[in-house]
C-alpha positions in Angstrom: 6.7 -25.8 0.9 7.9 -22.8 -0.9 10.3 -24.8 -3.7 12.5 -21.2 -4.1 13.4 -21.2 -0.8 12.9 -24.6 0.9 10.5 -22.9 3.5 7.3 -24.6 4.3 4.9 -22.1 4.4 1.9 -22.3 6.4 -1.9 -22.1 5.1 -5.2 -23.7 5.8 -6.6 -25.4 2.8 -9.6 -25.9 4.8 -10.5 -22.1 5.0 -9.0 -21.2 1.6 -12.1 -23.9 0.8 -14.5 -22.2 3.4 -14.5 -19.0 2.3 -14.9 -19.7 -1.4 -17.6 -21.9 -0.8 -18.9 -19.0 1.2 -18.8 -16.9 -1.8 -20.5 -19.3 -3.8 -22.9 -19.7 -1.4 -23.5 -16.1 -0.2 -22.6 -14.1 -3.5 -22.7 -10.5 -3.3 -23.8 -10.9 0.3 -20.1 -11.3 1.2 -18.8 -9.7 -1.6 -19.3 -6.2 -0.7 -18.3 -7.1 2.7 -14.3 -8.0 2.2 -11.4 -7.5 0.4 -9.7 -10.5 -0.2 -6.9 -10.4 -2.7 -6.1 -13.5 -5.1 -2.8 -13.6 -3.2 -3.5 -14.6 0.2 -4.9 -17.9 -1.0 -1.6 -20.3 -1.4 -3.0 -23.3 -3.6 -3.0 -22.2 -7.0 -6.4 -23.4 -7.9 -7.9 -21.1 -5.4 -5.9 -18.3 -6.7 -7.6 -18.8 -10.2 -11.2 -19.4 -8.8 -11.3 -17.0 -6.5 -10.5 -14.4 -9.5 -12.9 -16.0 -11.6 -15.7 -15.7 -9.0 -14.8 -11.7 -8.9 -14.8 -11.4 -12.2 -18.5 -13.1 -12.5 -19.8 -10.4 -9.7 -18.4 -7.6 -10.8 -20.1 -8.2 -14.8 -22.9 -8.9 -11.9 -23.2 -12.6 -12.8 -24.8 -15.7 -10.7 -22.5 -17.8 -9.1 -24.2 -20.9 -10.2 -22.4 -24.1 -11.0 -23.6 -24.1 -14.6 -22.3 -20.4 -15.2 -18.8 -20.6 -13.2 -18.1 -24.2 -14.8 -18.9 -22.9 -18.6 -16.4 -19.9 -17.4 -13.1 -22.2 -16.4 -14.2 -23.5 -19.6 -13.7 -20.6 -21.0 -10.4 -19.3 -19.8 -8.9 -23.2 -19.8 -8.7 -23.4 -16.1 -11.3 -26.0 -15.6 -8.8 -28.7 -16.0 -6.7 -27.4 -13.3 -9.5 -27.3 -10.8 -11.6 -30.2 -11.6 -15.4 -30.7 -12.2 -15.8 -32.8 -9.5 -13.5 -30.2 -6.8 -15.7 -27.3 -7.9 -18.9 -29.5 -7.4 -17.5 -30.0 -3.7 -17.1 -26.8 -2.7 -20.9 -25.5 -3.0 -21.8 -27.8 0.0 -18.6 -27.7 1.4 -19.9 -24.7 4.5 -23.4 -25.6 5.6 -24.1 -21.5 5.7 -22.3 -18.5 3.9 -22.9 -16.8 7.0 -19.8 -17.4 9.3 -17.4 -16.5 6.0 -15.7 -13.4 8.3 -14.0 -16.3 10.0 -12.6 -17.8 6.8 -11.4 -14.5 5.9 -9.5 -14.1 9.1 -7.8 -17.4 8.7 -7.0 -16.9 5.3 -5.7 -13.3 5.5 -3.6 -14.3 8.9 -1.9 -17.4 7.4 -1.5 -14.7 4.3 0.9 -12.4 6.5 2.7 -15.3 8.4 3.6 -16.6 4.8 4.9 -12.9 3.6 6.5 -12.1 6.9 8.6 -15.6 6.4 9.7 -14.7 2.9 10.3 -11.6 3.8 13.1 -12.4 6.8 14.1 -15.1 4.9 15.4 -12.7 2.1 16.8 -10.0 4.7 18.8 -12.8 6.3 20.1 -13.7 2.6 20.8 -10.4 2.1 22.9 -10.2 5.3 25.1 -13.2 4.6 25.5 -11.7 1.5 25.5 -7.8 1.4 28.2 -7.5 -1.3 29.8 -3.9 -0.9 27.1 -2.4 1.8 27.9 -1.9 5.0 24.8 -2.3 7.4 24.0 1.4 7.8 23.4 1.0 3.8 21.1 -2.0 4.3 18.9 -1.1 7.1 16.6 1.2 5.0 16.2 -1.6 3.2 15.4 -3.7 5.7 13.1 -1.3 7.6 11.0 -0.9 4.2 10.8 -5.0 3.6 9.6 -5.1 7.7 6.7 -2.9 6.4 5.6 -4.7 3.4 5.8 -8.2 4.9 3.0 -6.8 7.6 1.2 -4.8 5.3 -1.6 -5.6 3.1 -1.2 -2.5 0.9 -0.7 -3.3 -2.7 2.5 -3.4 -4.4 3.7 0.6 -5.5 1.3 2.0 -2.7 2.7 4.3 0.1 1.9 3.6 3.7 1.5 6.4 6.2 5.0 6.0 7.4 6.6 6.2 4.0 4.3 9.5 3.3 4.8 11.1 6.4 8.7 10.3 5.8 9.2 12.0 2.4 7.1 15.1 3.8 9.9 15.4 6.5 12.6 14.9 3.8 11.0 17.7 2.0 10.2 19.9 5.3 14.1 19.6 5.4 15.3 20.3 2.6 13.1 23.5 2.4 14.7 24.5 5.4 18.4 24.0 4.0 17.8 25.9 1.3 15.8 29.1 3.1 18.7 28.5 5.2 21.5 28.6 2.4 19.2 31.2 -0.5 17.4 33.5 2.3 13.8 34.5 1.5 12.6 36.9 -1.2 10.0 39.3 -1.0 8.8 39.0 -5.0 9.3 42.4 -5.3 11.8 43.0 -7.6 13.2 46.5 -6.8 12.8 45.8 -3.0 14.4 42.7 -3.5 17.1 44.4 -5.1 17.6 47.0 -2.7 17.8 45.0 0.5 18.9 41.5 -0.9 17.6 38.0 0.0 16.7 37.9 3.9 17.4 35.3 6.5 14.2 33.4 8.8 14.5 35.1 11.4 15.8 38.7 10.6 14.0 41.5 11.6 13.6 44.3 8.2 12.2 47.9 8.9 11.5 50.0 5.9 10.4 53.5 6.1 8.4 55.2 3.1 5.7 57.5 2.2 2.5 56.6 3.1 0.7 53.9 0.6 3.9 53.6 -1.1 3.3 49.4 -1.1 4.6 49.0 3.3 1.3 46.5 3.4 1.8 44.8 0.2 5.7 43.9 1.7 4.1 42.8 4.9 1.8 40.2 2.9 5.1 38.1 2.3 5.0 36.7 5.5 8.1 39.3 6.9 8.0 41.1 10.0 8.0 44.7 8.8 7.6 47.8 11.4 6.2 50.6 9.1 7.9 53.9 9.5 5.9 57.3 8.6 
């Protein structure tokens, strides 16, 4: 139970155990195979040896007992997680092999936890929403929605939020063509016929290779004249 909120949160301790056994077991074998974050294991203990484990492969380190013991040791976590616990978990999976269905459990009781916290806080934020009307809130909302089913890291942008902000910019360009007019970034031309509205049709008539073509290259509709 979450002791913030009063929640009880669910998890399996029983595949939080079988897929760190499974690393134990398998090593880099199921490494390279998933991304697991520290996160999506609730007990504590796991949190701390699953990172320890990552941090043995990566400085590309045996997961033997000897080696991950003398590292709790180390960073004063063996306490927390017990001799005897850590012992345990090297037989507790007959096989590293079946570890993707650890990961599924262990990633899917992840989101059910975030996806409780995270409707738990938008209803406190509805009984509650202080001077904000809903119209206010529901951007808020919308983006807590997409981070309680995401597994994207915290300060990444997901597709929608890109593809959003792209549109926000697509408009505002548009407002201000629409508002400023376009240029041609040619100063005395620019001068002479003023800033020109999408859409509008210019015709300019001059001698020939007097700069018609180089006008044309700014994207305008130009009919050359003699």
């Amino acid at each position: 139970m979450n002791s913030d909120t009063g929640i009880k949160l669910p998890f399996s301790e029983d595949a939080e155990r079988g897929l760190i056994s499974s690393l134990l077991l398998g090593g880099e074998k199921v490494a390279v195979e998933i991304t697991v974050p520290k996160e999506a294991f609730y007990i504590p203990a796991h949190q701390l040896l699953w990172e320890t484990l990552n941090d043995l492969l990566i400085e590309k380190r045996p997961l033997e007992f000897v080696m991950v013991k003398h590292r709790l040791i180390q960073l004063s976590q063996l306490e927390e997680i017990g001799v005897a616990y850590l012992d345990s978990l090297y037989s507790f999976v007959p096989t590293w092999e079946n570890y993707r269905y650890y990961v599924e459990l262990v990633l899917d009781k992840w989101r059910m936890r975030k996806a409780m916290l995270g409707l738990h806080k938008i209803a406190a934020r509805l009984q509650d929403p202080g001077t904000d009307t809903f119209k206010e809130l529901r951007g808020d909302i919308e983006d807590s929605l997409i981070k309680m089913i995401s597994d994207e890291k915290p300060g990444e942008v997901d597709t929608k939020e890109f593809t959003m902000r792209w549109l926000d910019d697509l408009a505002t360009r548009k407002e201000r063509l629409a508002k400023d007019g376009i240029a041609f970034g040619i100063v005395g031309l620019d001068t002479t016929v003023g800033m020109q509205q999408p859409g509008e049709l210019t015709i300019i008539g001059s001698a020939t290779s007097s700069g018609k073509s180089h006008a044309g290259l700014s994207g305008h509709s130009i009919q050359q004249l003699g």
